[in-house]
PyMOL Python script that loads the backbone (N, CA, C, O; Angstrom):
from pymol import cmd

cmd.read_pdbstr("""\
ATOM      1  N   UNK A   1      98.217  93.287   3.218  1.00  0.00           N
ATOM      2  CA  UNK A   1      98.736  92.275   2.334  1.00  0.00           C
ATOM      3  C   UNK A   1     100.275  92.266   2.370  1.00  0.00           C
ATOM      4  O   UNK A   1     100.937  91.314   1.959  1.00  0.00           O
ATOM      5  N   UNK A   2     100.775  93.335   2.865  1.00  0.00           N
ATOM      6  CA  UNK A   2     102.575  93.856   2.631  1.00  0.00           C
ATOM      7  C   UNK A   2     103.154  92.807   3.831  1.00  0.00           C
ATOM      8  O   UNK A   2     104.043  91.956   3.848  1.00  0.00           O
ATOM      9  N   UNK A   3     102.079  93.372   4.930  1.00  0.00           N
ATOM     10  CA  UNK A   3     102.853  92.730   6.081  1.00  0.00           C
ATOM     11  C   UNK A   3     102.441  91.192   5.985  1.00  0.00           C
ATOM     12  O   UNK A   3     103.359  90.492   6.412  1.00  0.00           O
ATOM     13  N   UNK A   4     101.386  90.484   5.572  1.00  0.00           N
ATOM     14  CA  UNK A   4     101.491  88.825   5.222  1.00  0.00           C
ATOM     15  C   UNK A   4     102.545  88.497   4.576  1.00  0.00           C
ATOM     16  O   UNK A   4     103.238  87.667   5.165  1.00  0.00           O
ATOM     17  N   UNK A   5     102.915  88.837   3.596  1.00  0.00           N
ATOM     18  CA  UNK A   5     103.319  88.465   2.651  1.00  0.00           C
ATOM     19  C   UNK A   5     105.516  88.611   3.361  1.00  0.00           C
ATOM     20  O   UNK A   5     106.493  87.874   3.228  1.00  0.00           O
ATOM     21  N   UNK A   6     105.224  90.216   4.176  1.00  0.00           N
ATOM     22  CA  UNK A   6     106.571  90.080   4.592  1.00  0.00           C
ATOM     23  C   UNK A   6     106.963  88.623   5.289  1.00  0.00           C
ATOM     24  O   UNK A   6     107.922  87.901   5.019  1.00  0.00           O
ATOM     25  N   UNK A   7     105.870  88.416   6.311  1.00  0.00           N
ATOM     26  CA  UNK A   7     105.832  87.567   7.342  1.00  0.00           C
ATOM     27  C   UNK A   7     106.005  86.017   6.482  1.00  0.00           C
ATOM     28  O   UNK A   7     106.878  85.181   6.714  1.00  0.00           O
ATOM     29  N   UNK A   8     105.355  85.959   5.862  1.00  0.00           N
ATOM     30  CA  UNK A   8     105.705  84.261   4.556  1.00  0.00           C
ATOM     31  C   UNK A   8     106.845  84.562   4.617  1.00  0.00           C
ATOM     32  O   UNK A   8     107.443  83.915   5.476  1.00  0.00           O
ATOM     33  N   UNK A   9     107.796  85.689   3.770  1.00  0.00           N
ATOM     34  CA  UNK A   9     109.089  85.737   3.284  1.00  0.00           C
ATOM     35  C   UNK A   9     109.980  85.260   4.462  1.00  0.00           C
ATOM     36  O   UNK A   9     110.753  84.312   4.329  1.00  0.00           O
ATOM     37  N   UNK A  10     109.811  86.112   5.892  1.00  0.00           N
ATOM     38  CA  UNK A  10     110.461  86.038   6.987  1.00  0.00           C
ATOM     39  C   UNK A  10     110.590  84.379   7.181  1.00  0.00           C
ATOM     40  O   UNK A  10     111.665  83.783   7.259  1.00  0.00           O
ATOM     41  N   UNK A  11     109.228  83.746   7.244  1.00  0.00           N
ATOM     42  CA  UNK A  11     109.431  81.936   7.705  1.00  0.00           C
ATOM     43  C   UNK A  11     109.868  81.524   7.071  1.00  0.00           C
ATOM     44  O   UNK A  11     110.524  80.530   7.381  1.00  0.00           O
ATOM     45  N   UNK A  12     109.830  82.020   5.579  1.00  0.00           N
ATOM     46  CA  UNK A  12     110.532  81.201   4.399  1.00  0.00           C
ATOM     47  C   UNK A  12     111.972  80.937   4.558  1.00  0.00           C
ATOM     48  O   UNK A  12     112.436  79.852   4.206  1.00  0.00           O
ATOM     49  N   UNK A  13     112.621  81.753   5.007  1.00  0.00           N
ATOM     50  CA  UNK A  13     114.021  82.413   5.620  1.00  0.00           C
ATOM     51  C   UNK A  13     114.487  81.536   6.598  1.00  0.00           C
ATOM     52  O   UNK A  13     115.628  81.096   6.733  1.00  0.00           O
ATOM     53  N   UNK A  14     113.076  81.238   7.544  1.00  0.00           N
ATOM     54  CA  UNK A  14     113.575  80.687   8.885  1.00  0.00           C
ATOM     55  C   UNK A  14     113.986  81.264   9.854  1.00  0.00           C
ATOM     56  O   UNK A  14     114.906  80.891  10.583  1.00  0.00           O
ATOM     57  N   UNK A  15     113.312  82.271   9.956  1.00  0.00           N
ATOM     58  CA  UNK A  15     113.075  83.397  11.237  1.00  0.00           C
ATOM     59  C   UNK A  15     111.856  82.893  11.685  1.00  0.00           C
ATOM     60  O   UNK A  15     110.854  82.556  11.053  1.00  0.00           O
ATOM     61  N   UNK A  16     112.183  82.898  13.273  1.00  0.00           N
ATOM     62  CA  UNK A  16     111.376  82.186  14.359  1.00  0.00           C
ATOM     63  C   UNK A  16     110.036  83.863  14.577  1.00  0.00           C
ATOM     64  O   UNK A  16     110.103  85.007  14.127  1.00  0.00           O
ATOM     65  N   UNK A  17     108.962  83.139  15.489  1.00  0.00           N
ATOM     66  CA  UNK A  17     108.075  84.081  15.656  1.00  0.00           C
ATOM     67  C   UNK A  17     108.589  85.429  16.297  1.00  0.00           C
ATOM     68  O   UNK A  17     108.212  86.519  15.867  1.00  0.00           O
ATOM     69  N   UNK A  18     109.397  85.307  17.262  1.00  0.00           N
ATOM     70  CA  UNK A  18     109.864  86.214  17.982  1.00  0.00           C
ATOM     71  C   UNK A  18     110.631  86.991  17.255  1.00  0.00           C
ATOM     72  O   UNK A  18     110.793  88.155  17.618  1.00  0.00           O
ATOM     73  N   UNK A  19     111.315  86.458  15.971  1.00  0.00           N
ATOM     74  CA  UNK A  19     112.243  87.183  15.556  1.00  0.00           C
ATOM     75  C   UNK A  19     111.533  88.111  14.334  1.00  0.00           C
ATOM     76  O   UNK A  19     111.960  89.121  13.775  1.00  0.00           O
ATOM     77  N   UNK A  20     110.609  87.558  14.196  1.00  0.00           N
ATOM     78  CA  UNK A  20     109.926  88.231  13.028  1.00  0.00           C
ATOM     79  C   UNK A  20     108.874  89.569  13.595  1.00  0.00           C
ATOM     80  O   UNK A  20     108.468  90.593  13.046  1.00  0.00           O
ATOM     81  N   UNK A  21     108.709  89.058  14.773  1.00  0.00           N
ATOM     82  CA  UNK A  21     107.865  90.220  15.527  1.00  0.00           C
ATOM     83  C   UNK A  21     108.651  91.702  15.791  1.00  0.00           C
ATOM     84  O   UNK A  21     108.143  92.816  15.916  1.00  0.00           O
ATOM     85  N   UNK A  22     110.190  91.270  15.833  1.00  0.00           N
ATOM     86  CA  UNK A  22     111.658  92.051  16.132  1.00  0.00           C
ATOM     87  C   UNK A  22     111.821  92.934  14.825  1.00  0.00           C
ATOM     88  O   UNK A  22     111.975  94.155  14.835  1.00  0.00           O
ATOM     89  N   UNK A  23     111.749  91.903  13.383  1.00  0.00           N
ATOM     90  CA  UNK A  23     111.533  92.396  12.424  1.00  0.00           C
ATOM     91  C   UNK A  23     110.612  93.231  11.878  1.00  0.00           C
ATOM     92  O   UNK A  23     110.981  94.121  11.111  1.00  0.00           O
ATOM     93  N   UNK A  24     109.530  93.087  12.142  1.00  0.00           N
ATOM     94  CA  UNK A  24     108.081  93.760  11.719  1.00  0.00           C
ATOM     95  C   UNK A  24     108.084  95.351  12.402  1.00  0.00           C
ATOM     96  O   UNK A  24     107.715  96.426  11.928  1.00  0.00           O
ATOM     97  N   UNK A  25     108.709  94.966  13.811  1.00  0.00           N
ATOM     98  CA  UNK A  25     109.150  96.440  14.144  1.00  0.00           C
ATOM     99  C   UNK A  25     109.739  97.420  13.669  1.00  0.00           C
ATOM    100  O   UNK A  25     109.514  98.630  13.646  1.00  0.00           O
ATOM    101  N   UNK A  26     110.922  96.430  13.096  1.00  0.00           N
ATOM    102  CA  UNK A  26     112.187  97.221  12.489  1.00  0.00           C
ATOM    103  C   UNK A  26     111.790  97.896  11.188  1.00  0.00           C
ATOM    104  O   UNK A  26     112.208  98.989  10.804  1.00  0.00           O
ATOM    105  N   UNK A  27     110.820  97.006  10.478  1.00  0.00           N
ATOM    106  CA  UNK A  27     110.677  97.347   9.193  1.00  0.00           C
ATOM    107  C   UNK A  27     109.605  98.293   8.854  1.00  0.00           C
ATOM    108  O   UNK A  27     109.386  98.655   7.698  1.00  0.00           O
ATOM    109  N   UNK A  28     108.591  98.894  10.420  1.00  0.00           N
ATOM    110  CA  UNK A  28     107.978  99.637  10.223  1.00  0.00           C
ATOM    111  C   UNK A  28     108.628 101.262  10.666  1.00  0.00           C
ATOM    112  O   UNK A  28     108.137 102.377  10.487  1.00  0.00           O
ATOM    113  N   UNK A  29     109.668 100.925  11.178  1.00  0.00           N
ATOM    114  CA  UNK A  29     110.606 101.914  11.664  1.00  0.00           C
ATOM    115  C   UNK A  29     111.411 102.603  10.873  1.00  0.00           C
ATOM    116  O   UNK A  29     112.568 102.373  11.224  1.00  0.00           O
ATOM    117  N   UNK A  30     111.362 103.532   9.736  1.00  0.00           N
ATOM    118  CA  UNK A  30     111.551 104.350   9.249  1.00  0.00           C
ATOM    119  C   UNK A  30     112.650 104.886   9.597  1.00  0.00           C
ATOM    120  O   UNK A  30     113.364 105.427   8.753  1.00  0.00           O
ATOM    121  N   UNK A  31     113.002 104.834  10.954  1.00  0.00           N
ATOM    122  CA  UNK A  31     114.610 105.951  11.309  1.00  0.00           C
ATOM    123  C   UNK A  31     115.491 104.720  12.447  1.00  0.00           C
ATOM    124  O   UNK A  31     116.209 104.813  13.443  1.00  0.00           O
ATOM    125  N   UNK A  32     114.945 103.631  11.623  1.00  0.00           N
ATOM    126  CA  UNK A  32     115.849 102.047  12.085  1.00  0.00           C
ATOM    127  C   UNK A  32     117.581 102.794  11.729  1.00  0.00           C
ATOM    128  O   UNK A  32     118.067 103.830  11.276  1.00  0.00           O
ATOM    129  N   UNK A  33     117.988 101.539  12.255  1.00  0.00           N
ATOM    130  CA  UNK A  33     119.635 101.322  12.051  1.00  0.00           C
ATOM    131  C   UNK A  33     119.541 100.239  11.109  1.00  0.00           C
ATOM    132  O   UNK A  33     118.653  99.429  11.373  1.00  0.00           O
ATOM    133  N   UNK A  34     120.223 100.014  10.081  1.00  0.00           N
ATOM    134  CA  UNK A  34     120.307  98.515   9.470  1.00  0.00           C
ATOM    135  C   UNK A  34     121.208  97.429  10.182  1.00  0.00           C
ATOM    136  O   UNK A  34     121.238  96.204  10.067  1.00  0.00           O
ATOM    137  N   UNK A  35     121.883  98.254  10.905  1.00  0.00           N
ATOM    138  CA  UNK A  35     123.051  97.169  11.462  1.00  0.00           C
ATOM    139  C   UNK A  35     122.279  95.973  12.323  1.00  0.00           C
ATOM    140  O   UNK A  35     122.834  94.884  12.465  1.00  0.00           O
ATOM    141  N   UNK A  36     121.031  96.224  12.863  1.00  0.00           N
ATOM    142  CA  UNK A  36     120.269  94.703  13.901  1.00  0.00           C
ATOM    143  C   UNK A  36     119.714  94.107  13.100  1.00  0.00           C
ATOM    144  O   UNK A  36     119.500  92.918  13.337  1.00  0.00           O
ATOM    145  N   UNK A  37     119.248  94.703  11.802  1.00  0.00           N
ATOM    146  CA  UNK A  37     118.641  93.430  10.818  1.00  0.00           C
ATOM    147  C   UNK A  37     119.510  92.450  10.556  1.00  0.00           C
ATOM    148  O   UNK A  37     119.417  91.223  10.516  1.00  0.00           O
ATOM    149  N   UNK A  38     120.816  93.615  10.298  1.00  0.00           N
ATOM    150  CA  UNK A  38     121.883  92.935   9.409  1.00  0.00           C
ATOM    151  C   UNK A  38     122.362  91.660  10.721  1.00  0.00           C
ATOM    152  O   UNK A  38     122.605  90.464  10.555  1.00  0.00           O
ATOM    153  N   UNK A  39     122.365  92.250  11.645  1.00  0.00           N
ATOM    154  CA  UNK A  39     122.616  91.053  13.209  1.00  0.00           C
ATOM    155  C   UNK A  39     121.864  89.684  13.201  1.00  0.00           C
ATOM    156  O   UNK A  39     122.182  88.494  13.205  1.00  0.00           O
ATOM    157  N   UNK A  40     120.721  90.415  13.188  1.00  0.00           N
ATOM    158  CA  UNK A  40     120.022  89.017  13.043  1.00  0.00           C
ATOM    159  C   UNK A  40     120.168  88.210  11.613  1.00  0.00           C
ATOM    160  O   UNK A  40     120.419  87.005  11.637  1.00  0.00           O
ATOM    161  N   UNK A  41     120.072  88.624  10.878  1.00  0.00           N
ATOM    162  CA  UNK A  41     120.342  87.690   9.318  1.00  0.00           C
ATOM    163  C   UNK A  41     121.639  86.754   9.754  1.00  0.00           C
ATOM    164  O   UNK A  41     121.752  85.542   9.573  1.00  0.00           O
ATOM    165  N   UNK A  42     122.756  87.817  10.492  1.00  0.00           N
ATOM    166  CA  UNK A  42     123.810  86.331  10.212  1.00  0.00           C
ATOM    167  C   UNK A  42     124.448  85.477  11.266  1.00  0.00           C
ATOM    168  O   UNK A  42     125.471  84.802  11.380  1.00  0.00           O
ATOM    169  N   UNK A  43     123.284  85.835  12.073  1.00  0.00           N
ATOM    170  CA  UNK A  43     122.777  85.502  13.329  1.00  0.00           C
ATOM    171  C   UNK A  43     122.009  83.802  13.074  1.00  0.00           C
ATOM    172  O   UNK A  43     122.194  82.624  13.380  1.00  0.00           O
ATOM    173  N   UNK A  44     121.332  84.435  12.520  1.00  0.00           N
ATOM    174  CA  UNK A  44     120.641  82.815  11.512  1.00  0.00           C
ATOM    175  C   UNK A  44     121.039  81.940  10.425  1.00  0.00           C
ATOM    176  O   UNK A  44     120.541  80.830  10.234  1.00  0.00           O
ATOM    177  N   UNK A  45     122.136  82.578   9.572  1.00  0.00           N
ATOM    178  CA  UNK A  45     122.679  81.968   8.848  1.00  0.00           C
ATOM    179  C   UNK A  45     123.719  81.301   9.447  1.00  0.00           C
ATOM    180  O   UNK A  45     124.212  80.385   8.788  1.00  0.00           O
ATOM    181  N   UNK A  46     124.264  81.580  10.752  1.00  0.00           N
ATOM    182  CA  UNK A  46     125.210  80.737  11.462  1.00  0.00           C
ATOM    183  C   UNK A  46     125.078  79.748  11.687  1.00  0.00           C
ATOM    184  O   UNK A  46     125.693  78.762  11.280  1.00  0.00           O
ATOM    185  N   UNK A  47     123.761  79.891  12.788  1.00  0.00           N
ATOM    186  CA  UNK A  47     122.665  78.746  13.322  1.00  0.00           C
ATOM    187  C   UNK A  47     122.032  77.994  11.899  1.00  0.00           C
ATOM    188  O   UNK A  47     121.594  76.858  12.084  1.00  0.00           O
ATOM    189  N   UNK A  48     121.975  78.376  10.919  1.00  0.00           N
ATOM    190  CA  UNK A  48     121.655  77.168   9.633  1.00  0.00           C
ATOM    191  C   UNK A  48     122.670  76.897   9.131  1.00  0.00           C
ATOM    192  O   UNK A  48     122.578  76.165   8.146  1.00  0.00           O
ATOM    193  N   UNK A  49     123.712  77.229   9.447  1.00  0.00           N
ATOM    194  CA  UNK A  49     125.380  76.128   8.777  1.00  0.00           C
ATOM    195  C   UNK A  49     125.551  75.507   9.983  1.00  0.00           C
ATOM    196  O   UNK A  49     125.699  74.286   9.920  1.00  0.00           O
ATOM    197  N   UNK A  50     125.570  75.978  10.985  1.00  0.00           N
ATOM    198  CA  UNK A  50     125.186  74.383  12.104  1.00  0.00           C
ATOM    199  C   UNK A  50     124.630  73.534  12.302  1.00  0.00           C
ATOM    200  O   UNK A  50     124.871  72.553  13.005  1.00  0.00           O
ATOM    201  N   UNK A  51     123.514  73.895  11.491  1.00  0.00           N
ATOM    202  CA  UNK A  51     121.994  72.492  11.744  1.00  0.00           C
ATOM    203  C   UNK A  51     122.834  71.408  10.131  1.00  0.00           C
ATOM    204  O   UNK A  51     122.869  70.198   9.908  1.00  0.00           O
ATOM    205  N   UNK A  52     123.334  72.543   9.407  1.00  0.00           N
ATOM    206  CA  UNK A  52     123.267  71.912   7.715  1.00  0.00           C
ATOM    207  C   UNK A  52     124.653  70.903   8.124  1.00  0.00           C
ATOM    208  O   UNK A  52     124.895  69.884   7.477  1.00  0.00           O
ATOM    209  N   UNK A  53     125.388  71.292   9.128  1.00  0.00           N
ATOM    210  CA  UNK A  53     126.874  70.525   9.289  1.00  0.00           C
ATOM    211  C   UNK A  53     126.405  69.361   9.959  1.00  0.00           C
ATOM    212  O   UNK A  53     126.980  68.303   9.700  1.00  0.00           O
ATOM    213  N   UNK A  54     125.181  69.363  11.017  1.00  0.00           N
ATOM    214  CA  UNK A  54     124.747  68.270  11.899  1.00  0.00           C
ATOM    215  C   UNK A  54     123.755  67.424  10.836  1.00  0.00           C
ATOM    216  O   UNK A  54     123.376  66.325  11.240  1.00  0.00           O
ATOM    217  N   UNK A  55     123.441  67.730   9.901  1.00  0.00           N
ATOM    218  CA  UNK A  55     122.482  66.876   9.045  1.00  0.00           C
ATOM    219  C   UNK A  55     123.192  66.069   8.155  1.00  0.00           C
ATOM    220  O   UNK A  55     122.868  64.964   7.721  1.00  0.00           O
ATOM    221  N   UNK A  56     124.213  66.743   7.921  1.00  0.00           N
ATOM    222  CA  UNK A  56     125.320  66.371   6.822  1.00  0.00           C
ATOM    223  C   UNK A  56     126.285  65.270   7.774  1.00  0.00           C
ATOM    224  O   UNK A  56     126.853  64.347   7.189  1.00  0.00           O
ATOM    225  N   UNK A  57     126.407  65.411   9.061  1.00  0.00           N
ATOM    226  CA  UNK A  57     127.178  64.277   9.647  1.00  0.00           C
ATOM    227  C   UNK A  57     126.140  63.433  10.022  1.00  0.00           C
ATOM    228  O   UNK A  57     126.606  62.316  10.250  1.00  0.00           O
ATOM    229  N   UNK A  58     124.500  63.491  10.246  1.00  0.00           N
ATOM    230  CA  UNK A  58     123.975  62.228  10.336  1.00  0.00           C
ATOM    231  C   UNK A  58     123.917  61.521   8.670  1.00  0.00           C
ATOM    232  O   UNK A  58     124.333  60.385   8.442  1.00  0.00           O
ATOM    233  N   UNK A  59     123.424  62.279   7.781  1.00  0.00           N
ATOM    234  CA  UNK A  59     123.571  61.524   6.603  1.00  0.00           C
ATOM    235  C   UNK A  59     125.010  60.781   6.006  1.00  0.00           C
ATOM    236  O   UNK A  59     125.178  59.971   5.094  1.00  0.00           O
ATOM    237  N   UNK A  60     125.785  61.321   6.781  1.00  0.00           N
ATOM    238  CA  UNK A  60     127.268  60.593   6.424  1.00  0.00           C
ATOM    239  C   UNK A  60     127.113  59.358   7.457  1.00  0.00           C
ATOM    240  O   UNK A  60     127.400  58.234   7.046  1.00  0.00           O
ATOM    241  N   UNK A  61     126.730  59.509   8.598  1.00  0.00           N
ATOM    242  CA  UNK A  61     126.955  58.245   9.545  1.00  0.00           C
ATOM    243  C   UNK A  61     125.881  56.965   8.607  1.00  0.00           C
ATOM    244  O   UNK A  61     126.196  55.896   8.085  1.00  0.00           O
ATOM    245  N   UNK A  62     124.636  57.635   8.708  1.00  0.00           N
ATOM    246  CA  UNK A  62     123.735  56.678   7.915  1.00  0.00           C
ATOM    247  C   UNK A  62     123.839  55.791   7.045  1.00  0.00           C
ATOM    248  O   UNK A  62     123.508  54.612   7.169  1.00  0.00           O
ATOM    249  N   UNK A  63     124.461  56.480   5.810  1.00  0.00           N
ATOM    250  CA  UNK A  63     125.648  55.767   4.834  1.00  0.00           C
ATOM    251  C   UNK A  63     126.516  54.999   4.733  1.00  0.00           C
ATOM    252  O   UNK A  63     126.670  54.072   3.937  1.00  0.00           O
ATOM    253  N   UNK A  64     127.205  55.404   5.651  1.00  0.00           N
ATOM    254  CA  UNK A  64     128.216  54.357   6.265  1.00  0.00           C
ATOM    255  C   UNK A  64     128.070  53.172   7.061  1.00  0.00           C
ATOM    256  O   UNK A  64     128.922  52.284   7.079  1.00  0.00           O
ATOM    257  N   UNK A  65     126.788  53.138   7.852  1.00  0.00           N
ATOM    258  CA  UNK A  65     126.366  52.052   8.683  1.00  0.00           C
ATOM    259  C   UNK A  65     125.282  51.380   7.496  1.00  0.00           C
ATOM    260  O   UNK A  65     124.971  50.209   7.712  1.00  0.00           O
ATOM    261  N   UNK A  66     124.733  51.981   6.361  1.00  0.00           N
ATOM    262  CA  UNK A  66     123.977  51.529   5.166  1.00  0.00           C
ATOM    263  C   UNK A  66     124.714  50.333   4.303  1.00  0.00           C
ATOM    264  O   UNK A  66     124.348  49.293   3.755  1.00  0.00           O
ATOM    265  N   UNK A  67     126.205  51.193   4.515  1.00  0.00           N
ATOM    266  CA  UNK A  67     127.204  50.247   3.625  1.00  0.00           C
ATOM    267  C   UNK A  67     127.944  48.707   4.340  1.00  0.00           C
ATOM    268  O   UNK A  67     128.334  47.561   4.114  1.00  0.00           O
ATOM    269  N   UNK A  68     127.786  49.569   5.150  1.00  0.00           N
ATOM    270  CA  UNK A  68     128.283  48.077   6.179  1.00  0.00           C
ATOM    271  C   UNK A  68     127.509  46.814   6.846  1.00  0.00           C
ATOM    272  O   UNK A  68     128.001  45.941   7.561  1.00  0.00           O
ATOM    273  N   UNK A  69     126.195  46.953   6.428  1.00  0.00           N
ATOM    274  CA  UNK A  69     124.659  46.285   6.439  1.00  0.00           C
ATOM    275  C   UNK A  69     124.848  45.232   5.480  1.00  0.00           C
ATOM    276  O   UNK A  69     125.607  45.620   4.592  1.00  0.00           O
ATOM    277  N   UNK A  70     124.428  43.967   5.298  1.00  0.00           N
ATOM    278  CA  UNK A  70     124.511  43.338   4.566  1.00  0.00           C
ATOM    279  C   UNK A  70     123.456  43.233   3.725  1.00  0.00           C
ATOM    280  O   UNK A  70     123.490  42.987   2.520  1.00  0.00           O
ATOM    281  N   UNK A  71     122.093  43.521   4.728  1.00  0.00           N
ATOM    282  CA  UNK A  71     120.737  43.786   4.229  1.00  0.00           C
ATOM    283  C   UNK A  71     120.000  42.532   3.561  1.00  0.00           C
ATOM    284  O   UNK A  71     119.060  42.608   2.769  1.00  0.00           O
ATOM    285  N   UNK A  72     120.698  41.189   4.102  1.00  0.00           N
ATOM    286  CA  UNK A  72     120.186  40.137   3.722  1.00  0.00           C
ATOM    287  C   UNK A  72     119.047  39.400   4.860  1.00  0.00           C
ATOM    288  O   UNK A  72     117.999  39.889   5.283  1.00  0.00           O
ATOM    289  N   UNK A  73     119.541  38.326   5.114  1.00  0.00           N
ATOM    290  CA  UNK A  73     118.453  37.336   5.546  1.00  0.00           C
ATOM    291  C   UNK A  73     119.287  37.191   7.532  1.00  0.00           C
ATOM    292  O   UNK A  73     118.762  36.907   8.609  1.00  0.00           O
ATOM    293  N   UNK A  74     120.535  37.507   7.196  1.00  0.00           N
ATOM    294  CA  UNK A  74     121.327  37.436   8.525  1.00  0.00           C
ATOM    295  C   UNK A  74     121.358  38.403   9.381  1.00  0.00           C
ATOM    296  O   UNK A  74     121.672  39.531   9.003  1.00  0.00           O
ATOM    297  N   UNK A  75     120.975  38.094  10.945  1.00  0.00           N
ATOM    298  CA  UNK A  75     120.452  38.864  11.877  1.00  0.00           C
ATOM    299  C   UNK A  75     121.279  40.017  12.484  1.00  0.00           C
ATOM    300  O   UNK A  75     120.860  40.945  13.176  1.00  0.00           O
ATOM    301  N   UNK A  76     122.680  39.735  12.038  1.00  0.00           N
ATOM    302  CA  UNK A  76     123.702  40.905  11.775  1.00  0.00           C
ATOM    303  C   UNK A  76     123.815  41.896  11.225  1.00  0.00           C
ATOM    304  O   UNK A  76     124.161  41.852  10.044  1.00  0.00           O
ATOM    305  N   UNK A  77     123.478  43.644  12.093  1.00  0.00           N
ATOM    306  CA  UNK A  77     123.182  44.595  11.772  1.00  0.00           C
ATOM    307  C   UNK A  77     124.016  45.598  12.247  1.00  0.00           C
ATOM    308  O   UNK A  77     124.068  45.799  13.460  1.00  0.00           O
ATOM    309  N   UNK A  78     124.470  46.052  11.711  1.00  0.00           N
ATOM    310  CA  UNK A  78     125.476  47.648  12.176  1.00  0.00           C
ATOM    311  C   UNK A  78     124.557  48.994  12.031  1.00  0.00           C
ATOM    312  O   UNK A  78     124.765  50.169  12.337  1.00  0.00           O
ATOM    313  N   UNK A  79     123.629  48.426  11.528  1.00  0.00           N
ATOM    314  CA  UNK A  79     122.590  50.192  11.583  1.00  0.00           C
ATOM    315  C   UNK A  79     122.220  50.100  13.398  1.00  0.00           C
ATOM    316  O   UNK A  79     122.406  50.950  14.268  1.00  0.00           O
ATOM    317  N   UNK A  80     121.568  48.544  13.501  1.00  0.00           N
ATOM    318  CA  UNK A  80     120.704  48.437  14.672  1.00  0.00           C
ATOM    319  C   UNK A  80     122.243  48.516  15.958  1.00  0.00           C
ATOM    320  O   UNK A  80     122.331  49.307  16.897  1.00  0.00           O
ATOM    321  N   UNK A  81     123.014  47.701  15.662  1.00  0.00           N
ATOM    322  CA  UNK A  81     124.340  47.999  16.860  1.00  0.00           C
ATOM    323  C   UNK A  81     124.486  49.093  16.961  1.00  0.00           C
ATOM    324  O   UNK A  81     124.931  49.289  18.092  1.00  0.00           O
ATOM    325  N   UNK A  82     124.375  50.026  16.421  1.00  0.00           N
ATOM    326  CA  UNK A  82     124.931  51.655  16.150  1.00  0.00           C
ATOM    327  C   UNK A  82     123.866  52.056  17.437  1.00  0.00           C
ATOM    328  O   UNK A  82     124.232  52.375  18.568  1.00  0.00           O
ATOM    329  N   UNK A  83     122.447  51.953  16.954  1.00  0.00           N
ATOM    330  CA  UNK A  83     121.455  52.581  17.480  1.00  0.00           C
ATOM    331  C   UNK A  83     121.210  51.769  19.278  1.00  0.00           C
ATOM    332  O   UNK A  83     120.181  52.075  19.882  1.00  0.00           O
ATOM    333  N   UNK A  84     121.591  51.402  19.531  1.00  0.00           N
ATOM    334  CA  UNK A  84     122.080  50.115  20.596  1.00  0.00           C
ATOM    335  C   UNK A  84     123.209  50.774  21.795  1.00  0.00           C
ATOM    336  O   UNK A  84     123.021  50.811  23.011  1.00  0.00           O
ATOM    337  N   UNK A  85     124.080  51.130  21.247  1.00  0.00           N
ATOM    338  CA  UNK A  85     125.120  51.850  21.656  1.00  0.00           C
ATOM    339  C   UNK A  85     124.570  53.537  22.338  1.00  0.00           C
ATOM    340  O   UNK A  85     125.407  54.334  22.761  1.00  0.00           O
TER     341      UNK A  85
END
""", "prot")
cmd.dss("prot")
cmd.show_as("cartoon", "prot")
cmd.util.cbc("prot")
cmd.orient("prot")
């Protein structure tokens, strides 16, 4: 039940299969180093302020081509020119 439950926590996190398999090792390893856990944690938290910076500049582009839409009856579109380009 320890190790399910680690393994939820791990995806919850957003540790990939491989990395959790890396983990499961580590954490059954008793005379581990902490320093590769600690590697990988900010290892992944890097890689999720990169995805969060690339989500955050499509939701800014979105917005901006949202605002510049007239969204009426006229066939003039800056979402669709955007996506065109």
């Amino acid at each position: 039940m320890h190790r399910l439950r680690f393994i939820a926590n791990a995806r919850d996190l957003g540790f990939g299969i491989e990395e959790i398999g890396t983990l499961l090792s580590l954490w059954s390893d008793r005379q581990r180093a902490s320093g590769e856990v600690k590697a990988m944690a900010l290892s992944l938290a890097a890689e999720l302020g990169r995805k969060v910076q690339a989500l955050e500049n499509m939701r800014r582009t979105l917005v901006e081509l949202a605002e510049q839409c007239h969204g009426d009856g006229r066939p003039e579109c800056p979402i669709l020119d955007r996506l065109e380009d």
